[in-house]
N, CA and C atoms of all chains as a GROMACS GRO file, in nm:
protein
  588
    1UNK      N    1   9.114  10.689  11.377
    1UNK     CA    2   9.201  10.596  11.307
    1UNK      C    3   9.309  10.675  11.233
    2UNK      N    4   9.430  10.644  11.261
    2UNK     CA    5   9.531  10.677  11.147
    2UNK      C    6   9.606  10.651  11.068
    3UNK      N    7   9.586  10.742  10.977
    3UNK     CA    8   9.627  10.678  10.834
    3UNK      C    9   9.770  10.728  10.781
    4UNK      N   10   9.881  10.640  10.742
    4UNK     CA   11  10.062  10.728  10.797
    4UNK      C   12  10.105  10.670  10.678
    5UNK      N   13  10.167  10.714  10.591
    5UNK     CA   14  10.283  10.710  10.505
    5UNK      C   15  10.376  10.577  10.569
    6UNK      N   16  10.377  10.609  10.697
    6UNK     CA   17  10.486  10.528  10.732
    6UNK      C   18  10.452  10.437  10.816
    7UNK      N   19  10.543  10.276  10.771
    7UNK     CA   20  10.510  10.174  10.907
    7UNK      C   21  10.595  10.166  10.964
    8UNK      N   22  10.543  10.252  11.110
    8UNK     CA   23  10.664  10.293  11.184
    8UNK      C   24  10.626  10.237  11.353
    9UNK      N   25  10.690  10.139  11.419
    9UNK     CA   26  10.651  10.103  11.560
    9UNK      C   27  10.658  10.205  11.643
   10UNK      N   28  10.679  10.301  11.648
   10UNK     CA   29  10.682  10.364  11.750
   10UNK      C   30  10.592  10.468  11.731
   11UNK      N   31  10.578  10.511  11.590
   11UNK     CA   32  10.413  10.590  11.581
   11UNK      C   33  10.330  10.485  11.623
   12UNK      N   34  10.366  10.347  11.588
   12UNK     CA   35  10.175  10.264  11.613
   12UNK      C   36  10.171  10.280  11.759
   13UNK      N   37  10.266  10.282  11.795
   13UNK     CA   38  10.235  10.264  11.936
   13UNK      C   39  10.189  10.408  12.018
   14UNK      N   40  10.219  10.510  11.976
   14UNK     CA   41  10.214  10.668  11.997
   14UNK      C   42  10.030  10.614  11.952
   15UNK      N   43  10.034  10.599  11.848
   15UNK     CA   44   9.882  10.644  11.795
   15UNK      C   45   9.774  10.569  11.902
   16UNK      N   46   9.838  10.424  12.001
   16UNK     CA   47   9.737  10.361  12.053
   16UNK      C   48   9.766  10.367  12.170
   17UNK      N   49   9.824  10.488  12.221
   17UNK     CA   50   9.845  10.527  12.385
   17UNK      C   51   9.786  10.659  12.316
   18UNK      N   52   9.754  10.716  12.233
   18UNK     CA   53   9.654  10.843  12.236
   18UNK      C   54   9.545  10.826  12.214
   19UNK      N   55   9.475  10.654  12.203
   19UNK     CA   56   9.395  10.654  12.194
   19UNK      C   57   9.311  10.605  12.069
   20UNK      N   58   9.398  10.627  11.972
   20UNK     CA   59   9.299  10.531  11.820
   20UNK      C   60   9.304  10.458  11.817
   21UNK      N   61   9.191  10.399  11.757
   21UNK     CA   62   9.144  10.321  11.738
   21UNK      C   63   9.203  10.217  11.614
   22UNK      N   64   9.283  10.275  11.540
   22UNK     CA   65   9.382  10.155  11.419
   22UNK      C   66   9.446  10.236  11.354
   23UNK      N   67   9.553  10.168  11.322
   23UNK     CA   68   9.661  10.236  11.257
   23UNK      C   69   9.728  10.171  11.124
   24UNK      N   70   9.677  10.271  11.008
   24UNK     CA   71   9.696  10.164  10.874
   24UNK      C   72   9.780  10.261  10.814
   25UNK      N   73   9.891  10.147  10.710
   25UNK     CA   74   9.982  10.238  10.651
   25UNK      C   75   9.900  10.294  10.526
   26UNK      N   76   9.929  10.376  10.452
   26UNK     CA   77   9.873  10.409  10.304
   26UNK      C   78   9.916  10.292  10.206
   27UNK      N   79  10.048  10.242  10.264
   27UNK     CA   80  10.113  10.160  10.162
   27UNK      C   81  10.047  10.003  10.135
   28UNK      N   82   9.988  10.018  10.212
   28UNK     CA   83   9.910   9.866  10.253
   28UNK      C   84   9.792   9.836  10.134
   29UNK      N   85   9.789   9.670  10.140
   29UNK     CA   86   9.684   9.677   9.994
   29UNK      C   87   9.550   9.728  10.048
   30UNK      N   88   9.514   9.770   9.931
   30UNK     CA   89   9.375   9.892   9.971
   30UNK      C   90   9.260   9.809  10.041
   31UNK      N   91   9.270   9.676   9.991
   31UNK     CA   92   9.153   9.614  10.054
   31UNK      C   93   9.172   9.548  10.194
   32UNK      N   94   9.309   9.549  10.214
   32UNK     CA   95   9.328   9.498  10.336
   32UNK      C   96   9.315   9.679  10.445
   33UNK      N   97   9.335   9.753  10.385
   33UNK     CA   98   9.233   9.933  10.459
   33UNK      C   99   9.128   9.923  10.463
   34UNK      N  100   9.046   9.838  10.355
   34UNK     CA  101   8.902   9.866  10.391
   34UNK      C  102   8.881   9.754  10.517
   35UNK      N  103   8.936   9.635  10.519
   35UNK     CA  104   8.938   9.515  10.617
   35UNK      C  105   8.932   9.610  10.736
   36UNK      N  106   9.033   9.724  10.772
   36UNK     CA  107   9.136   9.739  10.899
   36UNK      C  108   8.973   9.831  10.925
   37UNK      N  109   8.924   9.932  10.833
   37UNK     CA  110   8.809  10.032  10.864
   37UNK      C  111   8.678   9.924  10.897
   38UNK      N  112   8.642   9.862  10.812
   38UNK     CA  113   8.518   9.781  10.888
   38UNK      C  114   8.511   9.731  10.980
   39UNK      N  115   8.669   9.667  11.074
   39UNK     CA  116   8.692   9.648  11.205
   39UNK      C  117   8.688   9.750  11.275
   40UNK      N  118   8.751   9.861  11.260
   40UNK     CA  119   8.701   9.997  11.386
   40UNK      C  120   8.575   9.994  11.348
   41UNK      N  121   8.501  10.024  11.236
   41UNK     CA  122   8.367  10.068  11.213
   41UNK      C  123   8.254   9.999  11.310
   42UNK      N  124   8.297   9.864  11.310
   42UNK     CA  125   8.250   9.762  11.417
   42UNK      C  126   8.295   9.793  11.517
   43UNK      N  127   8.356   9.884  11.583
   43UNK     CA  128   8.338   9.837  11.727
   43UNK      C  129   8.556   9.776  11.770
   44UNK      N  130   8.543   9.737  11.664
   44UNK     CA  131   8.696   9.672  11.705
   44UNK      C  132   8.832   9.736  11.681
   45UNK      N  133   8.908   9.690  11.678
   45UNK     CA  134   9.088   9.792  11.708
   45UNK      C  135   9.185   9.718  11.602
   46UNK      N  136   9.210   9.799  11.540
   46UNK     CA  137   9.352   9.718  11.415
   46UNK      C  138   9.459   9.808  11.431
   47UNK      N  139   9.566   9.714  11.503
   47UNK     CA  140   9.710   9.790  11.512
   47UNK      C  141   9.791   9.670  11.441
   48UNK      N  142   9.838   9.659  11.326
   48UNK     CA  143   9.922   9.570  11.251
   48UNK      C  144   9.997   9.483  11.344
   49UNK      N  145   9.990   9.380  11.354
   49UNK     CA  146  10.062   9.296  11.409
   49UNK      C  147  10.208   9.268  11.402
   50UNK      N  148  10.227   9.267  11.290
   50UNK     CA  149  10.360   9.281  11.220
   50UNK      C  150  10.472   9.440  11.312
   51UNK      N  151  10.386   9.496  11.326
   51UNK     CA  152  10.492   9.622  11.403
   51UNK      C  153  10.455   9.612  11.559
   52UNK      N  154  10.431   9.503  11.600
   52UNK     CA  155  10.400   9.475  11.729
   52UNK      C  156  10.573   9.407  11.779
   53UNK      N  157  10.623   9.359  11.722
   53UNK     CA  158  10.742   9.341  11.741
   53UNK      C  159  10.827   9.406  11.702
   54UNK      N  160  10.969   9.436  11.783
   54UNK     CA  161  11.078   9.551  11.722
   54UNK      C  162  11.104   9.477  11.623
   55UNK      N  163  11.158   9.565  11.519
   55UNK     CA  164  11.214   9.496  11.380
   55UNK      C  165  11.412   9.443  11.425
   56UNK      N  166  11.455   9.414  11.357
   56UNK     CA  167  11.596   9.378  11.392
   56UNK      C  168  11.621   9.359  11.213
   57UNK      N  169  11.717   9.433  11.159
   57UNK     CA  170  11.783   9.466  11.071
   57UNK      C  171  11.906   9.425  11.065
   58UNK      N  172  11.943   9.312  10.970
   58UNK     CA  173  12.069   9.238  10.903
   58UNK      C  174  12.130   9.283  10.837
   59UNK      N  175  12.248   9.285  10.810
   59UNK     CA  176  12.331   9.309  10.678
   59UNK      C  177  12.334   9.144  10.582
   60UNK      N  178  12.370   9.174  10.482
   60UNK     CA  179  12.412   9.027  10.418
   60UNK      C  180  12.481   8.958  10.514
   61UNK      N  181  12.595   8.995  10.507
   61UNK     CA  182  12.659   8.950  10.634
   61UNK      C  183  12.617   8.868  10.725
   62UNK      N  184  12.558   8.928  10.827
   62UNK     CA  185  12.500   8.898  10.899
   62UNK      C  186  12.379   8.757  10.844
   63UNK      N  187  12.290   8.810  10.801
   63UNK     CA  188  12.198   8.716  10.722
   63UNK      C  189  12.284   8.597  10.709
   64UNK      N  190  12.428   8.603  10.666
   64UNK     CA  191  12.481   8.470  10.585
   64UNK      C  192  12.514   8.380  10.744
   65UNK      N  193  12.555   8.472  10.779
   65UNK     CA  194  12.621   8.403  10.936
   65UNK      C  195  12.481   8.298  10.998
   66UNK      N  196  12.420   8.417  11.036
   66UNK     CA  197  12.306   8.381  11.116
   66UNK      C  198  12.218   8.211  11.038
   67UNK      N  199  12.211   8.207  10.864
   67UNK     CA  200  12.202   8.100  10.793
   67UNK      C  201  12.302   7.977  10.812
   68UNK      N  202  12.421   8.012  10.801
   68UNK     CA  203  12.548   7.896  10.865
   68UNK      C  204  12.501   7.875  10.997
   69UNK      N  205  12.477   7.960  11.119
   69UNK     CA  206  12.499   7.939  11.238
   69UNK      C  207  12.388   7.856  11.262
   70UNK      N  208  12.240   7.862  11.183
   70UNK     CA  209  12.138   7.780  11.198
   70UNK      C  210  12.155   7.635  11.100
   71UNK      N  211  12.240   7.594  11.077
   71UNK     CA  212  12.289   7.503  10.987
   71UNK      C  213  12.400   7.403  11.064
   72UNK      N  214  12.435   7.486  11.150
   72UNK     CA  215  12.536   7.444  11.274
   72UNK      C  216  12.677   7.455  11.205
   73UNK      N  217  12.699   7.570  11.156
   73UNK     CA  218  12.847   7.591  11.086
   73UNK      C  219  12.907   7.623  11.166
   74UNK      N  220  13.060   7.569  11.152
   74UNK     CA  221  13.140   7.618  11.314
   74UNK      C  222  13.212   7.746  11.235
   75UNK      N  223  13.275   7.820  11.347
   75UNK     CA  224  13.376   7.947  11.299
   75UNK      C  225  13.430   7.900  11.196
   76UNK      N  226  13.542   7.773  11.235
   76UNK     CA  227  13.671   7.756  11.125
   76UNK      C  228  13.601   7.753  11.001
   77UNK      N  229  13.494   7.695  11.013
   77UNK     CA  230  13.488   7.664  10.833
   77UNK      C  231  13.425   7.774  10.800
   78UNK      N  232  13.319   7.880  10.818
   78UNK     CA  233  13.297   8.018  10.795
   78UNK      C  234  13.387   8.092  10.757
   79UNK      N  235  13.455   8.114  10.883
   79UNK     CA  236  13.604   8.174  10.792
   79UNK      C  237  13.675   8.165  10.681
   80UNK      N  238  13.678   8.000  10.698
   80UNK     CA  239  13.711   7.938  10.544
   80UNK      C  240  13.653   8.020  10.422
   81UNK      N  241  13.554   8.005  10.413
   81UNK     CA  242  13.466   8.023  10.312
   81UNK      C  243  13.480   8.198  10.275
   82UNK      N  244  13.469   8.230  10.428
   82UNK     CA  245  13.446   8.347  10.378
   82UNK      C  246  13.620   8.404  10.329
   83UNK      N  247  13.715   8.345  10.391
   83UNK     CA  248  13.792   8.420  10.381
   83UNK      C  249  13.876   8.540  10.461
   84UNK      N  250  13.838   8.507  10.583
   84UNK     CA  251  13.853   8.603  10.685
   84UNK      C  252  13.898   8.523  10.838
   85UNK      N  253  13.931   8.562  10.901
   85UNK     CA  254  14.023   8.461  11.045
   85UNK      C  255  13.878   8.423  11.138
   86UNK      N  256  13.868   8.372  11.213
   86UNK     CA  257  13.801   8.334  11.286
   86UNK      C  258  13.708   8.456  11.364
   87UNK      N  259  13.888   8.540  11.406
   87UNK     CA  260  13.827   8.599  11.517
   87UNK      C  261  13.726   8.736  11.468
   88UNK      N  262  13.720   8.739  11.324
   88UNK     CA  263  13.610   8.819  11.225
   88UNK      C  264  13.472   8.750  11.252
   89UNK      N  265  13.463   8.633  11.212
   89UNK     CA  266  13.366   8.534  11.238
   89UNK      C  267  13.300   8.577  11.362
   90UNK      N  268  13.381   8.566  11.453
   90UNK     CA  269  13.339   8.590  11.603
   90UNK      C  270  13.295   8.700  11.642
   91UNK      N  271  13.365   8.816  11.613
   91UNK     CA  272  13.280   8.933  11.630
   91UNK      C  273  13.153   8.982  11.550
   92UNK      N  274  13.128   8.950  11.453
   92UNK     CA  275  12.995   8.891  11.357
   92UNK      C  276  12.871   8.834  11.444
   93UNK      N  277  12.935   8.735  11.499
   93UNK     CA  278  12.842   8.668  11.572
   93UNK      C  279  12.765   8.735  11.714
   94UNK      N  280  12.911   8.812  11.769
   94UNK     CA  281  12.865   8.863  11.894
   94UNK      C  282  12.789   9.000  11.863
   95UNK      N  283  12.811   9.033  11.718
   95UNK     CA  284  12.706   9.192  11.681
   95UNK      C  285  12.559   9.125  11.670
   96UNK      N  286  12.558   8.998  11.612
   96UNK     CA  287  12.423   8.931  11.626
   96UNK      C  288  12.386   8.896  11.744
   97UNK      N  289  12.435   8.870  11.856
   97UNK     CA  290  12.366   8.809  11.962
   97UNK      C  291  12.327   8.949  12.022
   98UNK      N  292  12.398   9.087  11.983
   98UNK     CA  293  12.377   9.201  12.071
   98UNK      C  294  12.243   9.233  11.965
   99UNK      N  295  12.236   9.214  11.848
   99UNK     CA  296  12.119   9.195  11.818
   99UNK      C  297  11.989   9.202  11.871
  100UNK      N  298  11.996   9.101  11.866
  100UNK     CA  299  11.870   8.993  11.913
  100UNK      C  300  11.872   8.984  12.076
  101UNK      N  301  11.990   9.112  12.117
  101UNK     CA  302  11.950   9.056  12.276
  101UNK      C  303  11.990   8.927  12.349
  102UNK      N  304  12.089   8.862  12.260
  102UNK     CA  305  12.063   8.706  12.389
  102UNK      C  306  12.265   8.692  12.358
  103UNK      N  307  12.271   8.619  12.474
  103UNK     CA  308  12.422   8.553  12.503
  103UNK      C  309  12.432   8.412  12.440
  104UNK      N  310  12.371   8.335  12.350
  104UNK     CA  311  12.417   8.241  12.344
  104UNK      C  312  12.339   8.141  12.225
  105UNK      N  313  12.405   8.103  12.162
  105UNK     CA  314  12.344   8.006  11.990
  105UNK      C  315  12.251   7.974  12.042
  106UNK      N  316  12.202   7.881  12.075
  106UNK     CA  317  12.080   7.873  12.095
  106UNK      C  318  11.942   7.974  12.147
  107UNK      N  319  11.972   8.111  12.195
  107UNK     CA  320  11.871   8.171  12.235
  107UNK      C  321  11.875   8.241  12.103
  108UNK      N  322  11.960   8.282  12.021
  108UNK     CA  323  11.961   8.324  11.911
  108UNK      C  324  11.914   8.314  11.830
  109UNK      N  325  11.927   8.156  11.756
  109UNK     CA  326  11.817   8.044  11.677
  109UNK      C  327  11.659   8.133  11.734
  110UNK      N  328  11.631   8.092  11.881
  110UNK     CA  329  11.504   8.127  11.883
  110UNK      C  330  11.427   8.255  11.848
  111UNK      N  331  11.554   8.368  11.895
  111UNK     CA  332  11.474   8.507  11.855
  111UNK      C  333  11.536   8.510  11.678
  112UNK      N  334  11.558   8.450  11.630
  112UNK     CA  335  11.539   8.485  11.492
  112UNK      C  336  11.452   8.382  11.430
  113UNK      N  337  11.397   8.263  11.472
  113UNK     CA  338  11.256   8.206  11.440
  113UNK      C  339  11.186   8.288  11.512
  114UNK      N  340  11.154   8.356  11.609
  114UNK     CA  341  11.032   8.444  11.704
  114UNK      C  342  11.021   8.551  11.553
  115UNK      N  343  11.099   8.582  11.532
  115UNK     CA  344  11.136   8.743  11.444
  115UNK      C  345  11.074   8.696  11.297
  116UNK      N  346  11.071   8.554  11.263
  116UNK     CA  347  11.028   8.548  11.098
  116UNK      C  348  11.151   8.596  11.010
  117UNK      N  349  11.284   8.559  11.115
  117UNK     CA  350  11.360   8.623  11.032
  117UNK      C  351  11.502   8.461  11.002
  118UNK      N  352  11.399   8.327  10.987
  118UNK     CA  353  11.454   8.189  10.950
  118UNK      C  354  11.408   8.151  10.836
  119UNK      N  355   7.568   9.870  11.409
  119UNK     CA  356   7.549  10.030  11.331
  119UNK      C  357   7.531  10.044  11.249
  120UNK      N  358   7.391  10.117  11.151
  120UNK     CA  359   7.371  10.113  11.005
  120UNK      C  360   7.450  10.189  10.950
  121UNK      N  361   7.476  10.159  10.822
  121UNK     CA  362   7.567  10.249  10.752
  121UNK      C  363   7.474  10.356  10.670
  122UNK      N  364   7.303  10.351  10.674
  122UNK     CA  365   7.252  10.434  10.641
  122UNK      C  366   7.318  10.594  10.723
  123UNK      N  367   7.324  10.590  10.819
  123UNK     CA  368   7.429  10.692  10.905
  123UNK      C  369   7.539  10.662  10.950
  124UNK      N  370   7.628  10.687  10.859
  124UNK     CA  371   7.764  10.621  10.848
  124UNK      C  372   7.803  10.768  10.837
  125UNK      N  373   7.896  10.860  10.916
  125UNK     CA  374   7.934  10.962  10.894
  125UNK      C  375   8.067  10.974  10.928
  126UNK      N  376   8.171  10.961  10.786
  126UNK     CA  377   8.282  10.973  10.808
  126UNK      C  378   8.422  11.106  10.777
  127UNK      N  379   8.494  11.121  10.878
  127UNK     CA  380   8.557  11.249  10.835
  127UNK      C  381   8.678  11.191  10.802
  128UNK      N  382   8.727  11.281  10.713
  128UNK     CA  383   8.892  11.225  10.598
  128UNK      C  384   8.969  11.351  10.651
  129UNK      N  385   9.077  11.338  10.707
  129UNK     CA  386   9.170  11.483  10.730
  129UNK      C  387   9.282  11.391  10.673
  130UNK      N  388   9.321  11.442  10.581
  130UNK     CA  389   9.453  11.461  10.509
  130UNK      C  390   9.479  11.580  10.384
  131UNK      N  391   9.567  11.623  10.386
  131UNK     CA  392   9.641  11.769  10.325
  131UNK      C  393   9.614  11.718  10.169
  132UNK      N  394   9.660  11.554  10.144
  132UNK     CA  395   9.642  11.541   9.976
  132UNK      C  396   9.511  11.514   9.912
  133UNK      N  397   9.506  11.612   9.834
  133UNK     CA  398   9.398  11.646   9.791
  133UNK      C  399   9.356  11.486   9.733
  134UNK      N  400   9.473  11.428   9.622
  134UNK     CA  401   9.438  11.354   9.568
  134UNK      C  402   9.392  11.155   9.646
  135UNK      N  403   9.488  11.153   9.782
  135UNK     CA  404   9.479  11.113   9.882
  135UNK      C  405   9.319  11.131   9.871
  136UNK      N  406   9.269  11.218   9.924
  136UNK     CA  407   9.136  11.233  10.010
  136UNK      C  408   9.011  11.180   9.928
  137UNK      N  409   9.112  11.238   9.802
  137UNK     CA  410   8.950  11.169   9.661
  137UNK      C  411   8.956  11.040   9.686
  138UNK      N  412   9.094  10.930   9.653
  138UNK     CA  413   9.105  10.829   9.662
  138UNK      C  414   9.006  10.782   9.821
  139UNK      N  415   9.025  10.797   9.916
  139UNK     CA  416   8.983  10.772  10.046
  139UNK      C  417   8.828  10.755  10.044
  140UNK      N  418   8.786  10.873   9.995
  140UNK     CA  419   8.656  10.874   9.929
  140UNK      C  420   8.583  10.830   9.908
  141UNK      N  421   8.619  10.785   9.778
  141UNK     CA  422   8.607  10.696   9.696
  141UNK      C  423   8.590  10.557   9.709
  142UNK      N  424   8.689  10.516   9.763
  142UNK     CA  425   8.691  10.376   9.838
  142UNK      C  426   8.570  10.331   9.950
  143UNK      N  427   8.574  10.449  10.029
  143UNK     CA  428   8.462  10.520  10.127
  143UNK      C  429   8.324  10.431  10.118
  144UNK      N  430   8.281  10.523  10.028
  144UNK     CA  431   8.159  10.538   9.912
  144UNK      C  432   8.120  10.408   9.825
  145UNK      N  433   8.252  10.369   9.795
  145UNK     CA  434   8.230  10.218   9.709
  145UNK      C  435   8.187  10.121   9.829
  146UNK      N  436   8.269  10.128   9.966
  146UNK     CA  437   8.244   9.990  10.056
  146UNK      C  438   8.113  10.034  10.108
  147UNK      N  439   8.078  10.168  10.172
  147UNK     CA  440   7.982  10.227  10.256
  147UNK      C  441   7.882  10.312  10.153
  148UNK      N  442   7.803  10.274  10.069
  148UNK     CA  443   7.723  10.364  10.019
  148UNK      C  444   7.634  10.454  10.029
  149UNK      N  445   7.576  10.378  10.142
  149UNK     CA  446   7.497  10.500  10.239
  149UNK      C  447   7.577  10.616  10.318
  150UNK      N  448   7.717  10.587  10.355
  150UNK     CA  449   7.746  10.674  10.439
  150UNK      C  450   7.805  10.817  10.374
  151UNK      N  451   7.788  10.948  10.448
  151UNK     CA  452   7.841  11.041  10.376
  151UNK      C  453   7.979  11.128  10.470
  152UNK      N  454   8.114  11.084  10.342
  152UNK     CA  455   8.196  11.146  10.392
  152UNK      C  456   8.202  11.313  10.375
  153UNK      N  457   8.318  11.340  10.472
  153UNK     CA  458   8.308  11.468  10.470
  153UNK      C  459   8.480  11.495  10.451
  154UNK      N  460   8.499  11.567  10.401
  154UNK     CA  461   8.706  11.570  10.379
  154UNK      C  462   8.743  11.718  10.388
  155UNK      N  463   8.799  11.734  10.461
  155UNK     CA  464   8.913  11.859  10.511
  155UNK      C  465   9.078  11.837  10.482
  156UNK      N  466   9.164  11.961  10.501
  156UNK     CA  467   9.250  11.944  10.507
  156UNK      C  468   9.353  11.951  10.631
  157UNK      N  469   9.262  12.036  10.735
  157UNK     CA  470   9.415  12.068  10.851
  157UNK      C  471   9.304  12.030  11.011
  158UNK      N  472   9.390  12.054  11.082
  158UNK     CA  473   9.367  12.010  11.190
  158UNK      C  474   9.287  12.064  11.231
  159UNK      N  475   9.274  12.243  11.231
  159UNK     CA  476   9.190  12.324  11.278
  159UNK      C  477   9.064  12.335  11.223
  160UNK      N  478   9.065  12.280  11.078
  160UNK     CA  479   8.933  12.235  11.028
  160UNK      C  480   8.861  12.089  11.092
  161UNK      N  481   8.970  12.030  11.138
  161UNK     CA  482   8.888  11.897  11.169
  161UNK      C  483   8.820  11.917  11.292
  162UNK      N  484   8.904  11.960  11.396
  162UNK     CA  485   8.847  12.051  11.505
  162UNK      C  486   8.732  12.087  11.492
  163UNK      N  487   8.669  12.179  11.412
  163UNK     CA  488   8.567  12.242  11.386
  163UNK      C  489   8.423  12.136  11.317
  164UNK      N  490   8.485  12.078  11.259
  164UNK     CA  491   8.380  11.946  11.236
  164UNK      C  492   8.373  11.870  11.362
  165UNK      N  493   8.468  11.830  11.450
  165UNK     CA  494   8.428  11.756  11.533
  165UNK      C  495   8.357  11.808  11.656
  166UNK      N  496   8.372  11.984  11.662
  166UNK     CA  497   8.271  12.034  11.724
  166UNK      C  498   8.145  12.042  11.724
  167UNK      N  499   8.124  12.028  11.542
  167UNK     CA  500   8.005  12.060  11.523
  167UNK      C  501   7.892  11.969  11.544
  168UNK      N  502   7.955  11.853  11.525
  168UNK     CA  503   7.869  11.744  11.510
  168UNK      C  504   7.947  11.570  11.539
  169UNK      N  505   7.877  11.458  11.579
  169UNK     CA  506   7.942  11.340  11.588
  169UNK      C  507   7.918  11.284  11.457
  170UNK      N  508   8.073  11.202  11.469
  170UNK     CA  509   8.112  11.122  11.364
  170UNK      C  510   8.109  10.979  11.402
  171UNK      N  511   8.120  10.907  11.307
  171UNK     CA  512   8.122  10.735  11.362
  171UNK      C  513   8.296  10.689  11.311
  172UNK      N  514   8.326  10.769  11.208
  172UNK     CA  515   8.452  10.736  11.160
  172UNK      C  516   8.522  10.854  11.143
  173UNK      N  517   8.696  10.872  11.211
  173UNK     CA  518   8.753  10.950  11.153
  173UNK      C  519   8.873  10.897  11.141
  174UNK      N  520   8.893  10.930  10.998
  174UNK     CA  521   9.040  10.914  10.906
  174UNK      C  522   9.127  10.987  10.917
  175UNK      N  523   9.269  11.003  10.946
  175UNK     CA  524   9.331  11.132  11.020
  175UNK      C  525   9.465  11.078  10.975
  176UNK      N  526   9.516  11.156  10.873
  176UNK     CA  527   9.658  11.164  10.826
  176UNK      C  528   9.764  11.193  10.962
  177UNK      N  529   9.845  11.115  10.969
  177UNK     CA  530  10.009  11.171  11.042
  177UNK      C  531  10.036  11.297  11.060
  178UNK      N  532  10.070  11.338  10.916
  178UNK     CA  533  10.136  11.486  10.942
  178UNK      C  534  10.096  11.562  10.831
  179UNK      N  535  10.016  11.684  10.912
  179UNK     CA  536   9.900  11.748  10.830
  179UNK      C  537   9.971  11.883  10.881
  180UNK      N  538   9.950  11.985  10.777
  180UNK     CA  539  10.037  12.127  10.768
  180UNK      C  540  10.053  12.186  10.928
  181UNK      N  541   9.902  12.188  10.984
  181UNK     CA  542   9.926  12.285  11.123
  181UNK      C  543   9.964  12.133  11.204
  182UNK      N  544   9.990  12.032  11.238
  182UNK     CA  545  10.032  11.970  11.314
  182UNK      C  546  10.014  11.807  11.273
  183UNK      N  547  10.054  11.714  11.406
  183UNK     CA  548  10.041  11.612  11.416
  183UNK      C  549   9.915  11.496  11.481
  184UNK      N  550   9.885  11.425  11.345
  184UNK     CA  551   9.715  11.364  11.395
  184UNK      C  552   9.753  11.296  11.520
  185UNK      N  553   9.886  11.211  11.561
  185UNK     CA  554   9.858  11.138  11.715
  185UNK      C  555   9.818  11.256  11.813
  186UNK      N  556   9.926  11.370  11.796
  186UNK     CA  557   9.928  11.450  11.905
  186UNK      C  558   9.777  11.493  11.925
  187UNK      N  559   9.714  11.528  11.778
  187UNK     CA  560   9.597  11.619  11.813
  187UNK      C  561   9.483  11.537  11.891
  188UNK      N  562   9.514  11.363  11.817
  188UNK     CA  563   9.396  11.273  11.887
  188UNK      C  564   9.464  11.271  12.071
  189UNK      N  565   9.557  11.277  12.123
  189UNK     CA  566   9.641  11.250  12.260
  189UNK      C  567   9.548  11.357  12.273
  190UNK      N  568   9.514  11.508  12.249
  190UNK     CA  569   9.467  11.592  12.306
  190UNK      C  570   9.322  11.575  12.328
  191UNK      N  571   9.223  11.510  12.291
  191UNK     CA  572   9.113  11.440  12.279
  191UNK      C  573   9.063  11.317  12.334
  192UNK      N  574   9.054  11.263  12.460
  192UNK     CA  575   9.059  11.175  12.542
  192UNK      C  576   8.885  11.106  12.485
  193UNK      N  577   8.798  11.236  12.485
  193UNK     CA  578   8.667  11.173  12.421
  193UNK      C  579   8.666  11.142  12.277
  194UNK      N  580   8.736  11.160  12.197
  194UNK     CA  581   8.786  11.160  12.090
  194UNK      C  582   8.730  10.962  12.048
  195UNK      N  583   8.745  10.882  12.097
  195UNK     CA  584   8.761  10.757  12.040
  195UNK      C  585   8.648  10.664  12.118
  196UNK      N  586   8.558  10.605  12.070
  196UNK     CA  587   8.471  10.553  12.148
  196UNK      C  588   8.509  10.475  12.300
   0.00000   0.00000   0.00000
């Protein structure tokens, strides 16, 4: 089992293609370590769930957009608000869809409800 | 598995780390008796010597890295 300073996906995943058996941060509440050890101790496997998915990292920015865009805010009035032309708006949007991987508002919505990040 | 033989090894470099680990150990598992090192080449040597039911294995420990050393250990994990 290993025990890492850091919650890092690509160590958890290193640690459970070499073979351990769970992978707990130090930072984690202590009793939820003893939880993760009495499951290997038993017999069973704890790799945090939470770093089972890539993370995807917002700026405010972004965050604010992605909140309007799930609200169904169009460009013009974003802009408005924010203060900036449309075609700012728009490239905003398209750094989020390169994001999340997808071409289009609606697949977007979904990988940022998939992500816990609505 | 009884925890009357509960034999667990702690490899991490911080000293104060390892008490804590311990400790915690000892409080959930009372019967079991840990054993705590600091480097890889010591853990090595415990795991030669004898089987464990639990091992605790810091990231990044002075002579190297715990994934790499467990990758080198295929019997290593039940």
């Amino acid at each position: 089992m290993i025990l890492t300073m850091y919650e890092d996906r690509e160590l958890c995943l290193l640690a459970q293609h070499a073979g351990a058996c769970g992978f707990v941060s130090k930072g984690e509440d202590p009793r939820a370590i003893v939880e993760a050890i009495r499951k290997v101790i038993g017999g069973g496997r704890h790799f945090p769930q939470s770093l089972d998915k890539e993370e995807v990292t917002l700026s405010l920015r972004e965050r604010d957009l992605l909140a309007h865009l799930l609200a169904g805010g169009r460009a013009a009035d974003i802009a408005r608000e924010w203060q900036v032309s449309q075609t700012t708006v728009q490239s905003y949007r398209n750094r989020l869809f390169q994001k999340f991987g997808v071409d289009n508002l609606a697949d977007l919505i979904k990988a940022a409800v998939s992500k816990g990040l609505v | 598995m009884s925890s009357t033989k509960l034999c667990i090894l702690v490899v991490d470099d911080h000293p104060l780390t390892r008490a804590g680990i311990v400790q915690v150990m000892l409080r959930e598992f009372p019967q079991a008796r840990c054993h705590e090192v600091s480097t890889l080449l010591a853990a090595k040597e415990c795991l030669e010597a004898q089987a464990w039911d639990l091992v605790l294995m810091d990231q990044n420990l002075p002579d190297g890295k715990g994934i790499e050393f467990l990758a080198q250990r295929p019997g290593l994990a039940p």
